[in-house]
ROKOLDREN-951632 format. One record per residue (C-alpha): residue number from 1; residue in one letter; chain; x, y, z negated. Coordinates in pm, whole numbers, plus 50000, padded with zeros to 5 digits. Example, Ala and Ser with C-alpha at 12.3 -4.5 7.8 and 13.67 -1.06 7.14 Angstrom:
+------+------+-------+-------+-------+-------+
| resi | resn | chain |  east | north |    up |
+------+------+-------+-------+-------+-------+
|    1 |    A |     A | 51230 | 49550 | 49220 |
|    2 |    S |     A | 51367 | 49894 | 49286 |
+------+------+-------+-------+-------+-------+
//
This chain:
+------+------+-------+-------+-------+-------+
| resi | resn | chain |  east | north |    up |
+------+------+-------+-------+-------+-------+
|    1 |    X |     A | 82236 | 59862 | 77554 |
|    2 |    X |     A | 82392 | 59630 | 77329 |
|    3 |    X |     A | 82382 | 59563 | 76963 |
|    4 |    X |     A | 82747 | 59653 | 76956 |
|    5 |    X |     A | 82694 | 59921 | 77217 |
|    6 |    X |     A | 82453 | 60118 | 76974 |
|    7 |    X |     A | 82707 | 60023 | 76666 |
|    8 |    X |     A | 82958 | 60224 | 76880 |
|    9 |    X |     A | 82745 | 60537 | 76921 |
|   10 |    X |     A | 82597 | 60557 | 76534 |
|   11 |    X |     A | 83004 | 60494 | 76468 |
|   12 |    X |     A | 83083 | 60767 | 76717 |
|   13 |    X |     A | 82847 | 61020 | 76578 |
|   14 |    X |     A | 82911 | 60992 | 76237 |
|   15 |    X |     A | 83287 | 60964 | 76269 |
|   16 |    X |     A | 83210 | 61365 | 76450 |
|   17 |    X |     A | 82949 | 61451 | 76179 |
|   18 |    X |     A | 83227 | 61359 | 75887 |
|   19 |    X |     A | 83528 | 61508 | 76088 |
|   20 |    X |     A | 83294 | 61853 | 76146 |
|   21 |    X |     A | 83149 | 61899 | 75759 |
|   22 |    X |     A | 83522 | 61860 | 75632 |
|   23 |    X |     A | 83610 | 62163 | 75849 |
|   24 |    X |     A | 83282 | 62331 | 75806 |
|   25 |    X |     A | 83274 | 62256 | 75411 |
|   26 |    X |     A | 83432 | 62619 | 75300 |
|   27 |    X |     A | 83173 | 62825 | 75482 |
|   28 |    X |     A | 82880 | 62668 | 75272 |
|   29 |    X |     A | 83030 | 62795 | 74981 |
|   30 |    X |     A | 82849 | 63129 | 75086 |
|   31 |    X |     A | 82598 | 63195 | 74781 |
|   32 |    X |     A | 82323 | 63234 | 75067 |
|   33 |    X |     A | 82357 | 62880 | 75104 |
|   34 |    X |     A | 82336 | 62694 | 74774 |
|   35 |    X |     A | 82099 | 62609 | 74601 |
|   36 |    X |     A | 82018 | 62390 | 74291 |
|   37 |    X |     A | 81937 | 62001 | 74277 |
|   38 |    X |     A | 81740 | 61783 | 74146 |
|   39 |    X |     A | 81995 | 61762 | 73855 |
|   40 |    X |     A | 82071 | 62178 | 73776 |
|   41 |    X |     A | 82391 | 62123 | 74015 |
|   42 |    X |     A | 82465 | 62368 | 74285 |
|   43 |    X |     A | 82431 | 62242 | 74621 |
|   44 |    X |     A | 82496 | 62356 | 74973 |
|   45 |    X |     A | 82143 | 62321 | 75188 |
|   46 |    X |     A | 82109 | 62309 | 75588 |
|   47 |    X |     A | 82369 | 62112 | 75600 |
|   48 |    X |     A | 82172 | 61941 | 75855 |
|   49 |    X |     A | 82319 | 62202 | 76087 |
|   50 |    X |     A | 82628 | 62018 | 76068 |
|   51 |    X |     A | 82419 | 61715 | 76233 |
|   52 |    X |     A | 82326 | 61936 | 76445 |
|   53 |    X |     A | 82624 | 62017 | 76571 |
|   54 |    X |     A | 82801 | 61686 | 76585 |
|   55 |    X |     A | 82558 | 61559 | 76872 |
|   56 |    X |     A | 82576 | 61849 | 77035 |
|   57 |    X |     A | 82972 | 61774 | 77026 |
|   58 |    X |     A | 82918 | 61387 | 77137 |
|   59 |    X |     A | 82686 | 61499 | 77394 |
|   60 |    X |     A | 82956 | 61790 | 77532 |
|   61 |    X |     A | 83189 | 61474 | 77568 |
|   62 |    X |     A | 82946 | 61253 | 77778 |
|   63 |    X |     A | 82881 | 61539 | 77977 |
|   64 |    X |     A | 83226 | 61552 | 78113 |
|   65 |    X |     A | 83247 | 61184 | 78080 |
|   66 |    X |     A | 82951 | 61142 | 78304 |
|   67 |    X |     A | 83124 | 61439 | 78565 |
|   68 |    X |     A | 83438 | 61223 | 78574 |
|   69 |    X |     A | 83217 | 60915 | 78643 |
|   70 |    X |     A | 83032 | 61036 | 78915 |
|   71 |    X |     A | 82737 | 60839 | 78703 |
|   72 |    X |     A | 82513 | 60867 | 78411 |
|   73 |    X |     A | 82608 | 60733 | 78084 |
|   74 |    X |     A | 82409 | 60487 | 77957 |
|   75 |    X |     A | 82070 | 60634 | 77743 |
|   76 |    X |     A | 82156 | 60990 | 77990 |
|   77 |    X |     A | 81743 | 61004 | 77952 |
|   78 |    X |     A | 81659 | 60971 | 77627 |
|   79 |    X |     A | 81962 | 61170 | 77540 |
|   80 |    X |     A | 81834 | 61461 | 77719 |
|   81 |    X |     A | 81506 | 61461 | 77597 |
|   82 |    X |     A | 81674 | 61407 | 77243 |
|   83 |    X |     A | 81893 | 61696 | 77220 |
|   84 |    X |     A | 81580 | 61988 | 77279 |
|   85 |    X |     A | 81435 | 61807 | 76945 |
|   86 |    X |     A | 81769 | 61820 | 76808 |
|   87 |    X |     A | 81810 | 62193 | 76830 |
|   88 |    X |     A | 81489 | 62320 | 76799 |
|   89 |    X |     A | 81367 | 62133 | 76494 |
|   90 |    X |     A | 81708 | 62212 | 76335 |
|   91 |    X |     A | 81702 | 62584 | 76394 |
|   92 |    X |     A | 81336 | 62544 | 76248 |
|   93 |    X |     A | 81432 | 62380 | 75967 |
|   94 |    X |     A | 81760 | 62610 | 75881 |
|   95 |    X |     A | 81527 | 62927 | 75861 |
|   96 |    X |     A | 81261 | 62720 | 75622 |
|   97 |    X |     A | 81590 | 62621 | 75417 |
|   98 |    X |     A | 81716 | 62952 | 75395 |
|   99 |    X |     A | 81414 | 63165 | 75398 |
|  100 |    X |     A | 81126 | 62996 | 75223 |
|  101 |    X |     A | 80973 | 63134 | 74937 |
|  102 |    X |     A | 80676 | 63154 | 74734 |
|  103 |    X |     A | 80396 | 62876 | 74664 |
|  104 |    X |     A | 80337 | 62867 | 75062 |
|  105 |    X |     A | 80456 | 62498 | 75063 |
|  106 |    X |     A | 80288 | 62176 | 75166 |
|  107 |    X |     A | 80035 | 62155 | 75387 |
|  108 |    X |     A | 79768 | 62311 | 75149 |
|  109 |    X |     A | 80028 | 62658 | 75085 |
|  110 |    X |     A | 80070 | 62672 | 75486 |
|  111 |    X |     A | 79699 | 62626 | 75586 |
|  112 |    X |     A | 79642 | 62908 | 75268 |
|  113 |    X |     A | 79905 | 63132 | 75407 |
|  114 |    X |     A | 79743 | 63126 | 75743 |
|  115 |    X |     A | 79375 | 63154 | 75607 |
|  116 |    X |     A | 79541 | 63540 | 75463 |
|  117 |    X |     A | 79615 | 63592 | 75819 |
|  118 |    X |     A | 80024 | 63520 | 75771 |
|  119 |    X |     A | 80261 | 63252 | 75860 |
|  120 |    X |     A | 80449 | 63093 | 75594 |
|  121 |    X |     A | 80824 | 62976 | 75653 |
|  122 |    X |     A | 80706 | 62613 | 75664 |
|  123 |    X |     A | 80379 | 62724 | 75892 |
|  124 |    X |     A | 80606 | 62834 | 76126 |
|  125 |    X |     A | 80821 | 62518 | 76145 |
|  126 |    X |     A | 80483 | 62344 | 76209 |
|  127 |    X |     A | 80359 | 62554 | 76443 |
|  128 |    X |     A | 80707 | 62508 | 76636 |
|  129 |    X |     A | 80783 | 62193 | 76607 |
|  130 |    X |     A | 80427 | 62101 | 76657 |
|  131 |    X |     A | 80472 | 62284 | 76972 |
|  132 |    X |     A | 80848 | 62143 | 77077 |
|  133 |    X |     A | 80703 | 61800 | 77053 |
|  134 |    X |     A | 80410 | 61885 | 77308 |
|  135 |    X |     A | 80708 | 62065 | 77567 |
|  136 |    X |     A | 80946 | 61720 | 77513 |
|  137 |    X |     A | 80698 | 61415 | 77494 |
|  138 |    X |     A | 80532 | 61637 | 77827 |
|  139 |    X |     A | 80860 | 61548 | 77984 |
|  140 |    X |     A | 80862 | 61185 | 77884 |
|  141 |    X |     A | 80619 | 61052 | 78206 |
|  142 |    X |     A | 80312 | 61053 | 78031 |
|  143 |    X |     A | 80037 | 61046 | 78251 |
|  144 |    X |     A | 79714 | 61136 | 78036 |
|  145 |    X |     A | 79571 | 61409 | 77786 |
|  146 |    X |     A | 79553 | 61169 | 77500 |
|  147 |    X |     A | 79912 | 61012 | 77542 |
|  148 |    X |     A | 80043 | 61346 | 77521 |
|  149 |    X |     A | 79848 | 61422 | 77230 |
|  150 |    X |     A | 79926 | 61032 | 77073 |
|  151 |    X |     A | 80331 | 61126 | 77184 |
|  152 |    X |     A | 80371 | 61505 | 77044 |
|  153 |    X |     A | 80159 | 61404 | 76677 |
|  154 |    X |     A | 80395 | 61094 | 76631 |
|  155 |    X |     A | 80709 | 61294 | 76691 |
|  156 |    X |     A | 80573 | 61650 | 76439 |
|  157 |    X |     A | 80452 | 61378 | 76159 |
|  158 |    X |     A | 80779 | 61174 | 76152 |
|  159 |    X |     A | 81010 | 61543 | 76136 |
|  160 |    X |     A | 80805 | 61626 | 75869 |
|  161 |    X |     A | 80769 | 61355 | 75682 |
|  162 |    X |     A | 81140 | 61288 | 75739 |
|  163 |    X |     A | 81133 | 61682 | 75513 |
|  164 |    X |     A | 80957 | 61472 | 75221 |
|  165 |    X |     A | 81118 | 61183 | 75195 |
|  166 |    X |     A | 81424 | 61445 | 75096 |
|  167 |    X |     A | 81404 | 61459 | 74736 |
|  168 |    X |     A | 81700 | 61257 | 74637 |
|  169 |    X |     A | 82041 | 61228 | 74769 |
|  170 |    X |     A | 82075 | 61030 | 75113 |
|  171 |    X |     A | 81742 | 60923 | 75048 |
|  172 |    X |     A | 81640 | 61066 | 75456 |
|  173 |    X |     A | 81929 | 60888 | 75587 |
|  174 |    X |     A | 81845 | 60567 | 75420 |
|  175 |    X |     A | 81515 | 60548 | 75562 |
|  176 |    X |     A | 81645 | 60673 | 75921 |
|  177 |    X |     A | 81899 | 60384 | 75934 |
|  178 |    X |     A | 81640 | 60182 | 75829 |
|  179 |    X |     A | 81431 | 60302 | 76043 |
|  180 |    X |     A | 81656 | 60267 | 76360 |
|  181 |    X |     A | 81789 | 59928 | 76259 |
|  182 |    X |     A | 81407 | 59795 | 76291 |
|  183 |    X |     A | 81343 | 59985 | 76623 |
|  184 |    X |     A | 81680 | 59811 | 76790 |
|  185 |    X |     A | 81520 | 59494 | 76636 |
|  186 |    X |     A | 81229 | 59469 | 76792 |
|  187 |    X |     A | 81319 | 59664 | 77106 |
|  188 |    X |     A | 81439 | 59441 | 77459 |
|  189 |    X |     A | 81804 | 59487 | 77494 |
|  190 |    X |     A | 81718 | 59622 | 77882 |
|  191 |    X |     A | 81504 | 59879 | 77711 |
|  192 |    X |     A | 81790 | 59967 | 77434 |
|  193 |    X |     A | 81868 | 60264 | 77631 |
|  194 |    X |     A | 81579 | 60477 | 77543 |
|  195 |    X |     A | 81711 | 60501 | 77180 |
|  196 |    X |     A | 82064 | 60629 | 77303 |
|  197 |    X |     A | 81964 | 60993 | 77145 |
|  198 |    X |     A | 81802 | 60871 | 76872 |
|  199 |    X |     A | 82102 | 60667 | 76761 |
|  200 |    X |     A | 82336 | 60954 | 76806 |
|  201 |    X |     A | 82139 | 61183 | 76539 |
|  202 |    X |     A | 82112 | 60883 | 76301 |
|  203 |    X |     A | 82474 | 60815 | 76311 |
|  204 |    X |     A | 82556 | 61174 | 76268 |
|  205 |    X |     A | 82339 | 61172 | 75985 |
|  206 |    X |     A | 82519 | 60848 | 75826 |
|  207 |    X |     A | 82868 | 61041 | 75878 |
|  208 |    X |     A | 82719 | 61302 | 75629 |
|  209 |    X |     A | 82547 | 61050 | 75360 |
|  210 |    X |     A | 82856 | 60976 | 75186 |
|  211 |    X |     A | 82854 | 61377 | 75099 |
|  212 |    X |     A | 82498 | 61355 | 75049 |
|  213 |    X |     A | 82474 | 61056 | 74752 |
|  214 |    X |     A | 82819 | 61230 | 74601 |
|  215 |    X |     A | 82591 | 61548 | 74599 |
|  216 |    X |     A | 82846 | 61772 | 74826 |
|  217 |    X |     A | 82579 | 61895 | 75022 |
|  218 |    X |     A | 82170 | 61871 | 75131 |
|  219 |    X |     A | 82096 | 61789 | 75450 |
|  220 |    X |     A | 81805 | 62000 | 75405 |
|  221 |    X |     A | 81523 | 62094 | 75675 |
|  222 |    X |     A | 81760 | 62142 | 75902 |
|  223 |    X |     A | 81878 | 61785 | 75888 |
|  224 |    X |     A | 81603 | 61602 | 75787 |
|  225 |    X |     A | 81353 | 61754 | 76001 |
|  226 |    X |     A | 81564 | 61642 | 76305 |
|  227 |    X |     A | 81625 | 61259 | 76171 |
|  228 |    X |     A | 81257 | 61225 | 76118 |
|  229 |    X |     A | 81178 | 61451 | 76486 |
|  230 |    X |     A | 81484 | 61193 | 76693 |
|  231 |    X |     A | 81319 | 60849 | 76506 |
|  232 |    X |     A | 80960 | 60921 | 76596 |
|  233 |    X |     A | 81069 | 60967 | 76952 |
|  234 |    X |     A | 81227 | 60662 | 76966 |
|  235 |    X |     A | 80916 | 60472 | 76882 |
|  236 |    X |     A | 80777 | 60692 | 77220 |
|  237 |    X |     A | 81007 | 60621 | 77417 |
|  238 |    X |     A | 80973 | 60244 | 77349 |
|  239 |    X |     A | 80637 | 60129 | 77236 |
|  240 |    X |     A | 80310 | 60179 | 77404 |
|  241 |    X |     A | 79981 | 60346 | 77348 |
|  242 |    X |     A | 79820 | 60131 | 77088 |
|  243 |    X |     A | 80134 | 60112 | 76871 |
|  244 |    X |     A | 80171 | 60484 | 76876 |
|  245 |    X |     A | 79807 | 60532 | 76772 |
|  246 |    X |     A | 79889 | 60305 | 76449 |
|  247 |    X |     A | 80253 | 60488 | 76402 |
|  248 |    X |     A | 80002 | 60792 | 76390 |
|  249 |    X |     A | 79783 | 60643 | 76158 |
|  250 |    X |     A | 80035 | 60538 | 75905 |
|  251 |    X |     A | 80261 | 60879 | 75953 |
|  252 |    X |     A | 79890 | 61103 | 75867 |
|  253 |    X |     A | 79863 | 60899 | 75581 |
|  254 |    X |     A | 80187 | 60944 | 75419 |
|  255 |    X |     A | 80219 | 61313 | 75522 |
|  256 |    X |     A | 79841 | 61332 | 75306 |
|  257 |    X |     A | 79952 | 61128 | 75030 |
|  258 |    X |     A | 80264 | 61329 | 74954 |
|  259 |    X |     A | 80016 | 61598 | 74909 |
|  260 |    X |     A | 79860 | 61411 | 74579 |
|  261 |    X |     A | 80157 | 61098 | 74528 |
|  262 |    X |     A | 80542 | 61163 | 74419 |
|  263 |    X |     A | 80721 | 60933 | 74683 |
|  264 |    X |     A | 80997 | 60920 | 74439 |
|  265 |    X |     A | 80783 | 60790 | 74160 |
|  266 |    X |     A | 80639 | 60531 | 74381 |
|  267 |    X |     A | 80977 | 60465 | 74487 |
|  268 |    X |     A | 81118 | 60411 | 74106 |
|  269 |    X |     A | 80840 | 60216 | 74037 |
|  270 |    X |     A | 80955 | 59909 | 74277 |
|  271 |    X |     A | 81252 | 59767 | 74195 |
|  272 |    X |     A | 81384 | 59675 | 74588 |
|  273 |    X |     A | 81313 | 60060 | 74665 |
|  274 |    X |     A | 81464 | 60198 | 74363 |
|  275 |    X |     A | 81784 | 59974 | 74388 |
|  276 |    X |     A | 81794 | 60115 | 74808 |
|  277 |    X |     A | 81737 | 60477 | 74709 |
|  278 |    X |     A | 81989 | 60445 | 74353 |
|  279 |    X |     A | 82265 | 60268 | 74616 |
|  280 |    X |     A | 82559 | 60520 | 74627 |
|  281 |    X |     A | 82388 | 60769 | 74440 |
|  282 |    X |     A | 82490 | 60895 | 74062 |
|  283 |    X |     A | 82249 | 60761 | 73773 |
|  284 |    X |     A | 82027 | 61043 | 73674 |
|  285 |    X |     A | 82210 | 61111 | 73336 |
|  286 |    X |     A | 82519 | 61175 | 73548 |
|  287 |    X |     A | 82639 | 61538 | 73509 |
+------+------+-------+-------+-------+-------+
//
């Protein structure tokens, strides 16, 4: 896959993504589904499930694309290991949007909420998604115990830290794109193919951030979960063993810190980071 190839298919996706929350936008006024900002404004959440459903749109036209060709289009592979993260992390995420409540959140309310014998909201997107990652990195060829074990930790850690780095509008998004840009980067143009499905969930994701940073909607679990669950396996489906183990590394690291550190105060704090995350966005004082 090309440079301009995987252009077309972040262009393609988000072009859907757009073209579906502008006909979708008058069923998230439904009072179930708003909730208040960072700034006291009401907000539709899961929007992600709009993501959601523009790749599974893109991916219902390369189906019948690929039944008119006779032949696979290109990335078929990745794209069908993709879209199982795609739904399953996003119906995870919609319930933990819409039915969280409590102090069960973070790793430390989960593991306390199963210590009483119960499963929080956000225990049970763990638990899942944990689980998803094990059923789709399974599928990916791994040969060995410990790859599958590298594989499924990379993919749970990135969805869920993809969840904490959404604090701020179209901050997820920003570091997905980022994210995929340096993954295309350093990735052979023979191998580009592998990130088909990833790209299609970032660019569906980018259709939505102008929404996002005009604070329209919130991607929510449901969206950010799956950006953060479609990145991590990327860097499967394209690295090896001992860069995985070092993704893993970094990924338990941030998904502890959050636990003690404010990513956005960090984030404010450096001026390159805060002029990336303020980019788009309304100044705080904004009402």
């Amino acid at each position: 896959m090309s440079i301009l190839g995987a252009v077309g298919a972040l262009l393609a996706a988000g072009g859907v993504a757009f073209a579906t929350w502008l006909a979708a936008r008058p069923i998230f006024d439904a009072p179930v589904l708003r909730r208040t900002n960072f700034r006291g404004k009401e907000v539709p959440v899961a929007a992600g499930v709009v993501l959601v459903t523009a790749v599974i749109a893109v991916e219902a036209v390369l189906a019948v694309a690929e039944v008119l060709r006779h032949d696979p289009v290109v990335g078929h592979a990745s794209r069908e290991l993709t879209l199982p993260l795609v739904l399953g992390f996003g119906l995870l995420g919609a319930f933990d949007d819409l039915a969280a409540h409590g102090d069960d959140r973070g790793f430390r309310g989960h593991l306390k909420a199963m210590v009483h014998g119960r499963l929080s909201t956000g225990g049970l997107k763990l638990l899942g998604g944990g689980l998803l990652a094990v059923v789709v990195v399974g599928r990916t060829g791994v040969d060995t115990v410990l790859d599958l074990i590298l594989g499924a930790s990379l993919v749970a850690l990135a969805a869920n830290l993809g969840n904490l780095f959404d604090r701020a509008p179209g901050r997820t998004t920003k570091v997905a794109l980022f994210g995929a840009l340096a993954l295309l980067v350093v990735t052979p143009g023979v191998e580009r193919g592998a990130l088909a499905g990833m790209l299609l969930v970032v660019g569906a994701g980018a259709g939505l951030l102008l929404p996002d940073l005009r604070e329209e909607l919130m991607l929510g679990d449901a969206g950010s979960n799956v950006l953060g669950a479609a990145l991590g396996l990327g860097v499967v489906l394209t690295t090896g063993r001992i860069a995985e183990a070092l993704t893993v590394v970094v990924l338990v690291g941030l998904n502890l810190a959050s636990e003690k550190i404010s990513f956005s105060k960090v984030i404010a704090s450096v001026g390159v980071l805060n002029a990336i995350d303020m980019l788009g966005r309304r100044p705080p004082t904004t009402p």
